[in-house]
C-alpha positions, 0 to 999 in steps of 0.5 A: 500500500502506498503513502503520499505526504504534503508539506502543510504551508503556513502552519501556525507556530504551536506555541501560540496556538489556542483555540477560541470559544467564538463566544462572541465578537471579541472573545478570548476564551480558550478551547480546552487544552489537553491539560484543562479539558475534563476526562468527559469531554472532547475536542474535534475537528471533523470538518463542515458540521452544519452542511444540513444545519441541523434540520432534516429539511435542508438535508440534515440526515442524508448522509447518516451525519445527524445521529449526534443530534437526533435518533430515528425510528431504526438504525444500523447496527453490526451484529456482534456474532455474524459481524453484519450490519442489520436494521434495528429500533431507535426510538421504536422499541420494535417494529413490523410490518404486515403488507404496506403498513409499518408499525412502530412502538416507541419507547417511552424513555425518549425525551427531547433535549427540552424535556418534551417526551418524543411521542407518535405526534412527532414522527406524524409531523415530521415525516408529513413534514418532509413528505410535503417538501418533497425535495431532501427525502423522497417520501413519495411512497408514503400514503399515510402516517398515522399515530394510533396512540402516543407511542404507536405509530403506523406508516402506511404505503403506496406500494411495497418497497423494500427501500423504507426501513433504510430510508427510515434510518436516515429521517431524524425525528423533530418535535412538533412542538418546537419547530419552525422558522428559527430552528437551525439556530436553537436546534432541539435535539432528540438524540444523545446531544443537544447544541448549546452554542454554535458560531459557523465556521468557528466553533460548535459545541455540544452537551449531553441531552440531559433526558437521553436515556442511554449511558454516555461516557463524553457529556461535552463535545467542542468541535473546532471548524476550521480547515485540515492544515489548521486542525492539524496543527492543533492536533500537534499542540495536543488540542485536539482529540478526533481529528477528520484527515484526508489521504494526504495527510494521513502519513503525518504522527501526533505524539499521543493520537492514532490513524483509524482507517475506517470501512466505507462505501463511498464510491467514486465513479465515472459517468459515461453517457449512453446515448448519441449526441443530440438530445436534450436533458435536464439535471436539478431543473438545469436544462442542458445537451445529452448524450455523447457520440464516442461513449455511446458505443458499449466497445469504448465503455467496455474497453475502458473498464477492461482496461484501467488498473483500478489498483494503481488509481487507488494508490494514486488518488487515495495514498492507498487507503481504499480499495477497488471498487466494481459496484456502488454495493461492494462490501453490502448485503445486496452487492456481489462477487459476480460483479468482480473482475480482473482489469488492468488489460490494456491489450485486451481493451485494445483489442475490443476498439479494434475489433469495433472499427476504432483504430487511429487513422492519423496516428495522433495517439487517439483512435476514431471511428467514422470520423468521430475522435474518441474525445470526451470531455471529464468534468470535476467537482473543484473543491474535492482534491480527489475528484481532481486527482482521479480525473488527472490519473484516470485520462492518463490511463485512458490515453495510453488505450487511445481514448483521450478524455479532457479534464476541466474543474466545474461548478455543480451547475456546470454539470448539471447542464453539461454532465448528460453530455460529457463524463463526470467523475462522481462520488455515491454510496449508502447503507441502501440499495436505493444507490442501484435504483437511483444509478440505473433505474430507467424511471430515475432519469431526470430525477435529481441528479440520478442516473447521469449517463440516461442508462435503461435496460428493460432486463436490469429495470425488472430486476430492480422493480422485483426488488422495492417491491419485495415484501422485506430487505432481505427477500429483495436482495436477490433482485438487487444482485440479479440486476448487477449481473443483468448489466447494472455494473461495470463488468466487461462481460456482462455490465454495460458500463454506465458508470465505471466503478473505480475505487472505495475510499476510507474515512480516516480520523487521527483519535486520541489514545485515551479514547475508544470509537467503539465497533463502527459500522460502515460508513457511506458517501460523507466523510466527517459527522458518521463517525457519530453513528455509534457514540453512545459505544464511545468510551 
C-alpha cells in the first residue's frame, strides 16, 4: 500500500496556538487544552458540521451525519456474532410490518433535549413534514402516517418497497412542538446531544441531552471548524482529540493520537453517457445537451473498464487507503462477487476498439471511428482534491488505450447542464440499495441528479422493480444482485458500463489514545459527522 505526504504551508507556530470559544465578537476564551479539558469531554475537528444545519429539511440526515443530534425510528447496527450490519429500533422499541403498513412502538424513555417526551405526534409531523417538501427525502411512497396512540405509530404505503426501513434510518425525528422558522439556530435535539452554542465556521459545541436515556461516557463535545492544515496543527499542540484527515495527510504522527482507517462505501465513479449526441436533458431543473457520440458505443465503455488498473488509481488518488471498487454495493448485503473482475488489460481493451472499427487513422495517439475522435470531455467537482486527482490519473490511463478524455474543474451547475453530455467523475454510496435504483433505474432519469449517463435496460429495470417491491430487505436482495449481473455494473462481460466503478475510499480520523470509537459500522458517501453513528459505544 502506498503513502503520499504534503508539506502543510503556513502552519501556525504551536506555541501560540489556542483555540477560541467564538463566544462572541471579541472573545478570548480558550478551547480546552489537553491539560484543562475534563476526562468527559472532547475536542474535534471533523470538518463542515452544519452542511444540513441541523434540520432534516435542508438535508440534515442524508448522509447518516445527524445521529449526534437526533435518533430515528431504526438504525444500523453490526451484529456482534455474524459481524453484519442489520436494521434495528431507535426510538421504536420494535417494529413490523404486515403488507404496506409499518408499525412502530416507541419507547417511552425518549425525551427531547427540552424535556418534551418524543411521542407518535412527532414522527406524524415530521415525516408529513418532509413528505410535503418533497425535495431532501423522497417520501413519495408514503400514503399515510398515522399515530394510533402516543407511542404507536403506523406508516402506511403506496406500494411495497423494500427501500423504507433504510430510508427510515436516515429521517431524524423533530418535535412538533418546537419547530419552525428559527430552528437551525436553537436546534432541539432528540438524540444523545443537544447544541448549546454554535458560531459557523468557528466553533460548535455540544452537551449531553440531559433526558437521553442511554449511558454516555463524553457529556461535552467542542468541535473546532476550521480547515485540515489548521486542525492539524492543533492536533500537534495536543488540542485536539478526533481529528477528520484526508489521504494526504494521513502519513503525518501526533505524539499521543492514532490513524483509524475506517470501512466505507463511498464510491467514486465515472459517468459515461449512453446515448448519441443530440438530445436534450435536464439535471436539478438545469436544462442542458445529452448524450455523447464516442461513449455511446458499449466497445469504448467496455474497453475502458477492461482496461484501467483500478489498483494503481487507488494508490494514486487515495495514498492507498481504499480499495477497488466494481459496484456502488461492494462490501453490502445486496452487492456481489459476480460483479468482480480482473482489469488492468490494456491489450485486451485494445483489442475490443479494434475489433469495433476504432483504430487511429492519423496516428495522433487517439483512435476514431467514422470520423468521430474518441474525445470526451471529464468534468470535476473543484473543491474535492480527489475528484481532481482521479480525473488527472484516470485520462492518463485512458490515453495510453487511445481514448483521450479532457479534464476541466466545474461548478455543480456546470454539470448539471453539461454532465448528460460529457463524463463526470462522481462520488455515491449508502447503507441502501436505493444507490442501484437511483444509478440505473430507467424511471430515475431526470430525477435529481440520478442516473447521469440516461442508462435503461428493460432486463436490469425488472430486476430492480422485483426488488422495492419485495415484501422485506432481505427477500429483495436477490433482485438487487440479479440486476448487477443483468448489466447494472461495470463488468466487461456482462455490465454495460454506465458508470465505471473505480475505487472505495476510507474515512480516516487521527483519535486520541485515551479514547475508544467503539465497533463502527460502515460508513457511506460523507466523510466527517458518521463517525457519530455509534457514540453512545464511545468510551
Amino acid at each position: 500500500m502506498s503513502r503520499r505526504s504534503t508539506a502543510l504551508a503556513g502552519l501556525v507556530t504551536v506555541a501560540a496556538l489556542t483555540l477560541a470559544a467564538c463566544s462572541g465578537p471579541g472573545s478570548t476564551t480558550a478551547a480546552p487544552t489537553a491539560q484543562t479539558r475534563a476526562e468527559d469531554e472532547l475536542v474535534l475537528a471533523v470538518g463542515d458540521v452544519g452542511e444540513g444545519e441541523f434540520d432534516p429539511l435542508r438535508g440534515w440526515g442524508n448522509h447518516q451525519e445527524h445521529k449526534v443530534l437526533h435518533s430515528s425510528l431504526v438504525q444500523w447496527h453490526r451484529n456482534a456474532e455474524s459481524g453484519e450490519m442489520e436494521l434495528v429500533g431507535d426510538l421504536a422499541k420494535d417494529f413490523s410490518h404486515e403488507g404496506v403498513v409499518w408499525t412502530f412502538h416507541l419507547r417511552e424513555d425518549f425525551k427531547f433535549s427540552d424535556g418534551e417526551p418524543v411521542t407518535a405526534a412527532d414522527v406524524v409531523f415530521t415525516y408529513d413534514l418532509l413528505k410535503e417538501d418533497g425535495t431532501q427525502f423522497d417520501l413519495g411512497n408514503v400514503a399515510e402516517v398515522r399515530a394510533v396512540d402516543e407511542h404507536t405509530v403506523e406508516i402506511e404505503l403506496v406500494q411495497p418497497d423494500s427501500l423504507f426501513g433504510p430510508q427510515a434510518a436516515t429521517i431524524a425525528i423533530l418535535p412538533e412542538h418546537a419547530y419552525g422558522e428559527g430552528y437551525s439556530q436553537n436546534p432541539i435535539a432528540s438524540g444523545p446531544y443537544r447544541v448549546v452554542e454554535y458560531q459557523d465556521g468557528e466553533q460548535l459545541i455540544m452537551e449531553a441531552n440531559p433526558y437521553y436515556p442511554e449511558e454516555l461516557a463524553y457529556r461535552k463535545l467542542t468541535f473546532y471548524l476550521a480547515d485540515e492544515e489548521a486542525a492539524l496543527s492543533a492536533a500537534q499542540a495536543g488540542t485536539i482529540d478526533v481529528a477528520k484527515v484526508s489521504y494526504t495527510n494521513a502519513d503525518r504522527q501526533f505524539e499521543g493520537m492514532t490513524l483509524e482507517q475506517l470501512e466505507s462505501v463511498e464510491t467514486m465513479a465515472i459517468t459515461l453517457p449512453t446515448e448519441p449526441a443530440g438530445g436534450t436533458a435536464e439535471t436539478m431543473g438545469i436544462e442542458g445537451s445529452g448524450g455523447n457520440d464516442v461513449t455511446s458505443d458499449p466497445a469504448v465503455r467496455t474497453a475502458l473498464s477492461l482496461g484501467v488498473d483500478r489498483r494503481e488509481l487507488n494508490d494514486i488518488v487515495v495514498a492507498g487507503y481504499g480499495e477497488p471498487a466494481y459496484s456502488v454495493a461492494d462490501t453490502l448485503p445486496w452487492g456481489t462477487e459476480d460483479v468482480r473482475f480482473a482489469d488492468a488489460d490494456p491489450e485486451g481493451a485494445r483489442r475490443l476498439l479494434a475489433d469495433a472499427g476504432w483504430s487511429d487513422t492519423n496516428g495522433d495517439g487517439t483512435v476514431d471511428k467514422d470520423g468521430v475522435e474518441a474525445v470526451v470531455g471529464l468534468m470535476y467537482t473543484t473543491g474535492d482534491p480527489a475528484r481532481a486527482d482521479l480525473a488527472e490519473s484516470f485520462a492518463a490511463q485512458a490515453a495510453e488505450l487511445g481514448i483521450r478524455f479532457e479534464p476541466e474543474g466545474a461548478t455543480w451547475d456546470d454539470i448539471y447542464a453539461e454532465g448528460k453530455s460529457k463524463a463526470v467523475v462522481f462520488a455515491l454510496g449508502s447503507l441502501s440499495p436505493k444507490e442501484l435504483w437511483d444509478t440505473y433505474s430507467s424511471e430515475s432519469i431526470g430525477v435529481s441528479y440520478n442516473n447521469m449517463p440516461n442508462y435503461s435496460d428493460p432486463e436490469v429495470d425488472g430486476h430492480l422493480r422485483r426488488a422495492r417491491l419485495a415484501d422485506t430487505l432481505g427477500e429483495s436482495i436477490p433482485h438487487w444482485q440479479a440486476a448487477q449481473v443483468a448489466g447494472a455494473s461495470s463488468h466487461p462481460e456482462t455490465g454495460d458500463v454506465s458508470m465505471l466503478w473505480i475505487l472505495r475510499r476510507d474515512h480516516l480520523y487521527f483519535i486520541n489514545d485515551r479514547v475508544d470509537i467503539g465497533e463502527q459500522i460502515t460508513h457511506g458517501h460523507g466523510h466527517g459527522m458518521q463517525i457519530f453513528q455509534n457514540v453512545t459505544q464511545w468510551r
